[in-house]
C-alpha positions in Angstrom: 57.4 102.0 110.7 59.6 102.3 113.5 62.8 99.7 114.3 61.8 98.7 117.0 58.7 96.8 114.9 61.1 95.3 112.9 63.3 94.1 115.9 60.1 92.4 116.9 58.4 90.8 114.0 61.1 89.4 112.2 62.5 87.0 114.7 58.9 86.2 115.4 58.3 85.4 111.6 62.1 83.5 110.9 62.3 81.6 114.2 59.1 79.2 113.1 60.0 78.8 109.5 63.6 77.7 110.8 62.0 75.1 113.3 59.3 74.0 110.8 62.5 73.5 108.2 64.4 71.7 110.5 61.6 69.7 112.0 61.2 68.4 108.1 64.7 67.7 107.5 65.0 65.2 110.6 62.0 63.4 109.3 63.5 63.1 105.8 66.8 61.9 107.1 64.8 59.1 109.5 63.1 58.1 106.4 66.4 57.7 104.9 67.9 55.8 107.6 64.7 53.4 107.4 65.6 53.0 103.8 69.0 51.5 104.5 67.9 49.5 106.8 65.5 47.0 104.7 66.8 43.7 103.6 65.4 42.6 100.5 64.9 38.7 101.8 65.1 37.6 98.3 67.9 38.8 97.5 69.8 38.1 100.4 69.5 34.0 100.1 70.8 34.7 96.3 73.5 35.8 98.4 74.1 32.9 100.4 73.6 30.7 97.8 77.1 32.0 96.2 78.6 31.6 100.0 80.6 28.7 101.2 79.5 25.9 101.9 77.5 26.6 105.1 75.6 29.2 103.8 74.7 27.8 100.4 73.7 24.4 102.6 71.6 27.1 105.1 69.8 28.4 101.5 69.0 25.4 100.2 67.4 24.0 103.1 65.0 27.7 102.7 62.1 27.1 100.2 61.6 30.7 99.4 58.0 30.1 98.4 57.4 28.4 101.2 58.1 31.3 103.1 54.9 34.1 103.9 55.2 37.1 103.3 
């Protein structure tokens, strides 16, 4: 086959497997960034509890069961 094929088809085969790539590496890094972002609630008023005095006054007042989900 002549060059000049090859000059053609290849970028027209790479260019869409490098978009598709990167396309799924932006979505795994936003799904990461989500992942960072959640506060475990629970967790977080354990937290407070061992705080000073404020925030352990703050938790108490919060009846975690109370609260829906």
């Amino acid at each position: 086959m002549s060059l000049e094929f090859y000059i053609l088809v290849i970028p027209c085969c790479a260019i869409p497997v490098f978009l598709v790539s990167l396309d799924y590496l932006n979505k795994t890094a936003d799904l990461e960034r989500r992942k960072r972002n959640v506060i475990d609630f629970d967790k977080f008023i354990k937290n407070k509890e061992e705080g000073d005095d404020v925030d352990s006054d703050i938790a108490n007042l919060l009846v975690i069961d109370k609260i829906a989900a």
